[in-house]
C-alpha positions in Angstrom: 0.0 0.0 0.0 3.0 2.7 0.5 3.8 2.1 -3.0 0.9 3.4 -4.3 0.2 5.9 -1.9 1.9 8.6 -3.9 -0.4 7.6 -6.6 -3.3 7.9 -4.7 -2.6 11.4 -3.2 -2.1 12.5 -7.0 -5.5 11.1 -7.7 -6.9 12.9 -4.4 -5.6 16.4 -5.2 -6.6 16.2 -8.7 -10.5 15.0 -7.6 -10.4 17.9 -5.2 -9.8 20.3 -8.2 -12.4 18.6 -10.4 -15.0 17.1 -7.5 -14.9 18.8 -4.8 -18.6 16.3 -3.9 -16.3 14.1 -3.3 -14.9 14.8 -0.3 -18.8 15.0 1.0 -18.9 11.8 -0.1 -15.9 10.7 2.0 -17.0 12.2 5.0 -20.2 10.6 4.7 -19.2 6.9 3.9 -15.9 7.0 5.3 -14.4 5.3 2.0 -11.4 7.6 0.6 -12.5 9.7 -2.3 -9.6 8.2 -4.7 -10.9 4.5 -3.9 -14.8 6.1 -4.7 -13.3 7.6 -8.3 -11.2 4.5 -9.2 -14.6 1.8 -8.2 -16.8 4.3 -10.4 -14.5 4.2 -13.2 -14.0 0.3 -13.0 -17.9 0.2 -12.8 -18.6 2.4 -15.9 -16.0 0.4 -18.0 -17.9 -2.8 -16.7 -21.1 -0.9 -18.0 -19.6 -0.5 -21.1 -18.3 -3.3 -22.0 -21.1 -5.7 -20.9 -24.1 -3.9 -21.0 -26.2 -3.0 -24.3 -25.7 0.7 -25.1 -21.9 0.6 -23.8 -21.2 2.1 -27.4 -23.7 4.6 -27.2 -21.8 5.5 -23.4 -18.7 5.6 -25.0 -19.7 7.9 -27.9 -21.2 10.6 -24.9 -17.5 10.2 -23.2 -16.0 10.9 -26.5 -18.5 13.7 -27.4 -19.2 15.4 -24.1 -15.9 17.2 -22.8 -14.8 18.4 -26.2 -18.2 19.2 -27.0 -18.5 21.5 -23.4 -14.6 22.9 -24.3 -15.6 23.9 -27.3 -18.7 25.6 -26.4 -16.1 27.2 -24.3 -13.8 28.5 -26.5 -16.2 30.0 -28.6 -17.8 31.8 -25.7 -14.3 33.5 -24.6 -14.1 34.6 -28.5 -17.3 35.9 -28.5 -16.0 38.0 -25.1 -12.8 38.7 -26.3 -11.9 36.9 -23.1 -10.0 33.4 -22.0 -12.3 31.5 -19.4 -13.4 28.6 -18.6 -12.6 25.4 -19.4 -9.5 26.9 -20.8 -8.6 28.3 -18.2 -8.8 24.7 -16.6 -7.0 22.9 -19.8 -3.9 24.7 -19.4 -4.5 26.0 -22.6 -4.3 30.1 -24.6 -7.2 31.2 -26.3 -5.2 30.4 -29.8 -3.9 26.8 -27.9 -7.4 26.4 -26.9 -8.8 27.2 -30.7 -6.3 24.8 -32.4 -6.9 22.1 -29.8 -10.5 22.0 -30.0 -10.5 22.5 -34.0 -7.9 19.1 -34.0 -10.1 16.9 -31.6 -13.1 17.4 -33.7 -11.1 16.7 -37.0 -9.4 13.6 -35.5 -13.1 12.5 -34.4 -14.4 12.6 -37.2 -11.8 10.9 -39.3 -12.3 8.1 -36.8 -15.9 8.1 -36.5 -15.9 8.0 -40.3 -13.8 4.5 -40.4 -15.7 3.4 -37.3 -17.8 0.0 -39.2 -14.2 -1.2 -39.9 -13.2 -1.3 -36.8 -16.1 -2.1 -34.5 -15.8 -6.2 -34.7 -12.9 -5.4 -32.3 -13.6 -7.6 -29.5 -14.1 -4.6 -26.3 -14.4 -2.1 -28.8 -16.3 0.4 -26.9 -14.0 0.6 -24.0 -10.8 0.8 -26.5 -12.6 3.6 -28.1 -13.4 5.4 -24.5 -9.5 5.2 -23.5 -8.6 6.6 -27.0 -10.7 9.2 -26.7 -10.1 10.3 -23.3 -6.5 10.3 -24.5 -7.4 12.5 -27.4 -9.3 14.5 -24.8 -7.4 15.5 -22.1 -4.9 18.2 -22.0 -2.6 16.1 -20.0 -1.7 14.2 -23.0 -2.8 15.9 -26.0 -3.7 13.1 -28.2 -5.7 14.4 -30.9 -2.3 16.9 -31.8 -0.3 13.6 -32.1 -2.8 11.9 -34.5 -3.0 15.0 -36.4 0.9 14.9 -36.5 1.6 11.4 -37.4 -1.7 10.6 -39.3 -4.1 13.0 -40.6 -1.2 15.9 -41.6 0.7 13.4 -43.9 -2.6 12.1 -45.3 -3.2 16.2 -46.3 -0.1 16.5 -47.3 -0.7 13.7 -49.9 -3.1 15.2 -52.1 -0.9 18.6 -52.1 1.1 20.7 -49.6 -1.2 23.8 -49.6 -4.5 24.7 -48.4 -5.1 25.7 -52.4 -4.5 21.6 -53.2 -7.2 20.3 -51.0 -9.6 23.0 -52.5 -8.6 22.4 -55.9 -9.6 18.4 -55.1 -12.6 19.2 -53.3 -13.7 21.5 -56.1 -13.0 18.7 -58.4 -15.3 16.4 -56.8 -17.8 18.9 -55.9 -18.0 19.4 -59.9 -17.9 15.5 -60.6 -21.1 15.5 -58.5 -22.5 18.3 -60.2 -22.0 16.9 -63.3 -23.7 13.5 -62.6 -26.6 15.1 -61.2 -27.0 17.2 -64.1 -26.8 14.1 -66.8 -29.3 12.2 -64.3 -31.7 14.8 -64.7 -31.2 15.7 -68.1 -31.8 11.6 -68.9 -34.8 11.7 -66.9 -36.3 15.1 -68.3 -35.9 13.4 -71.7 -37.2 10.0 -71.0 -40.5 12.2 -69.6 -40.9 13.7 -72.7 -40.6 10.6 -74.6 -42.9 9.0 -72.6 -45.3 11.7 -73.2 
């Protein structure tokens, strides 16, 4: 137990910061507020990985810090101020902006390829850690996804902002295009049919 009790302080200074309830809680039951966090998060990964909606849990993990951050950031903007969660992340108004603006890109590149990797067996609670590492400030995740993943995979189809717009442009017109002949084809099968 002394070797973990350094641990366990960490974890009981940084609940104080984030849940102060908890030391009500202590006081109440008598059980130390570190041991309280640690059986709740044990008990939520249980939920998810054995009850029906665990992915559905694991998507609101993934969805609801960021999501409240972000809301966040864009408030301070609005204000011309710094606050909040911000504040609380460590993180400038610009560090805050960028952060925020990688998450969600780094989400949604891997919500995008999620059917291919779902049949991983305990793939909702693989997906909660991820995210939570993407999440929190302490480790900046979604920056080093960006970095080793996402960035070269940009850089690919053209090392400017003027690339990607010149291929997105290019497929918004392919589209166009199709729809076009579709409707033209149709329009004139109408008329024949009249």
């Amino acid at each position: 137990m002394d070797k973990i009790e350094p641990y366990l302080k960490q974890i009981d200074n940084t609940l104080d910061r984030v849940a102060p309830q908890l030391q009500q809680l202590q006081a109440k039951t008598g059980v130390r507020r570190s041991f309280i966090a640690v059986g709740l998060a044990v008990l939520f990964v249980l939920i998810i990985a054995f009850a029906p909606g665990g992915l559905l849990l694991a998507n609101l993990v993934a969805f609801g810090y960021p999501a409240f951050a972000s809301l966040n950031t864009l408030a301070s903007w609005e204000s011309g101020s710094v606050t909040g969660a911000i504040n609380r992340a460590s993180r400038s108004g610009a560090d805050a902006g960028r952060w925020v603006l990688t998450y969600w890109l780094v989400f949604s590149f891997i919500t995008i390829n999620e059917n291919a990797l779902s049949f991983i067996p305990f793939y909702p609670i693989l997906k909660l850690v991820f995210f939570l590492w993407l999440a929190l400030p302490a480790t900046m995740g979604a920056e080093v996804v960006y970095a080793a993943a996402i960035r070269p995979l940009v850089q690919k189809f053209g090392n400017s902002k003027g690339a990607v717009d010149a291929h997105v442009e290019k497929a918004t017109q392919a589209a166009h295009n199709a729809v076009d002949e579709g409707i033209n084809k149709l329009s004139q099968k109408i008329k024949k049919e009249d």
